[in-house]
C-alpha positions, 0 to 999 in steps of 0.5 A: 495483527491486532496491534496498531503499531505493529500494523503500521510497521508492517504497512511500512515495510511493505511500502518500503519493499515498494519503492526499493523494487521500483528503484530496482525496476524502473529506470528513472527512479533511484534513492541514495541511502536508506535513511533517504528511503525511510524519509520518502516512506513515511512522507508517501504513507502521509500524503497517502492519508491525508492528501490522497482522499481530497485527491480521490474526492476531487476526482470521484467522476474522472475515476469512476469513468476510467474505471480506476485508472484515476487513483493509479494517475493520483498514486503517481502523482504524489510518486512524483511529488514525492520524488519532487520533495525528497533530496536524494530520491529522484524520479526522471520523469512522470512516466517513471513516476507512472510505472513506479506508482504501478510496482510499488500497488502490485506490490502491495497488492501482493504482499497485503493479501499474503499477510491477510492469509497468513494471519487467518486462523484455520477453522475450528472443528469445534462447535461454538460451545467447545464441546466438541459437538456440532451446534445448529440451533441458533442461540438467542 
């Protein structure tokens, strides 16, 4: 996927996918419709890009010391904020806030290293001059 946009589509579906297995799991989060959804999906990827790395930047030894557990605390953060901001998606609580944010970055997590593997190309079998021979000199 080489294409930028298509790239953001894809990262917008798989948010998407997301916050809905969220709302699905997670008692305490819910949306009202599916414009709702689409507004809170692209105002989570934008404060996931703007405001998320002042977050991390600001909280670099609070992360490094919990081992990582900072960035899951900021992700459910701006769940909430999210949640906060949006008419028609609720977030209960910090704690749904908490294993919502869990769902949505096991989701992408997964969904993000299927797509990886499926646009990887096989190996070619084929040397580097495509002749069908194999080529152990290192060309210069």
């Amino acid at each position: 996927m080489n294409n930028p946009f298509v790239n953001l589509l894809v990262r917008w579906m798989v948010l998407a996918l997301g916050v809905v297995l969220s709302a699905t799991l997670v008692p305490g989060i819910h949306y009202d419709t599916a414009g709702t959804l689409a507004v809170v999906v692209i105002l989570l990827s934008f404060l996931n890009a703007v405001l998320k790395p002042l977050m991390v930047l600001f909280t670099l030894p609070f992360i490094v010391l919990s081992l990582g557990v900072g960035v899951w605390l900021i992700n459910a953060v701006l769940f909430y904020f999210v949640g906060k901001l949006v008419d028609g998606f609720h977030v209960a609580g910090f704690g749904s806030a908490l294993l919502g944010a869990l769902v949505v970055s096991v989701t992408n997590l997964i969904l993000t290293q299927m797509l990886k593997r499926a646009a990887v190309p096989p190996p070619a079998s084929r040397g580097p001059r495509g002749d069908g021979k194999r080529d152990d000199v290192i060309d210069i």
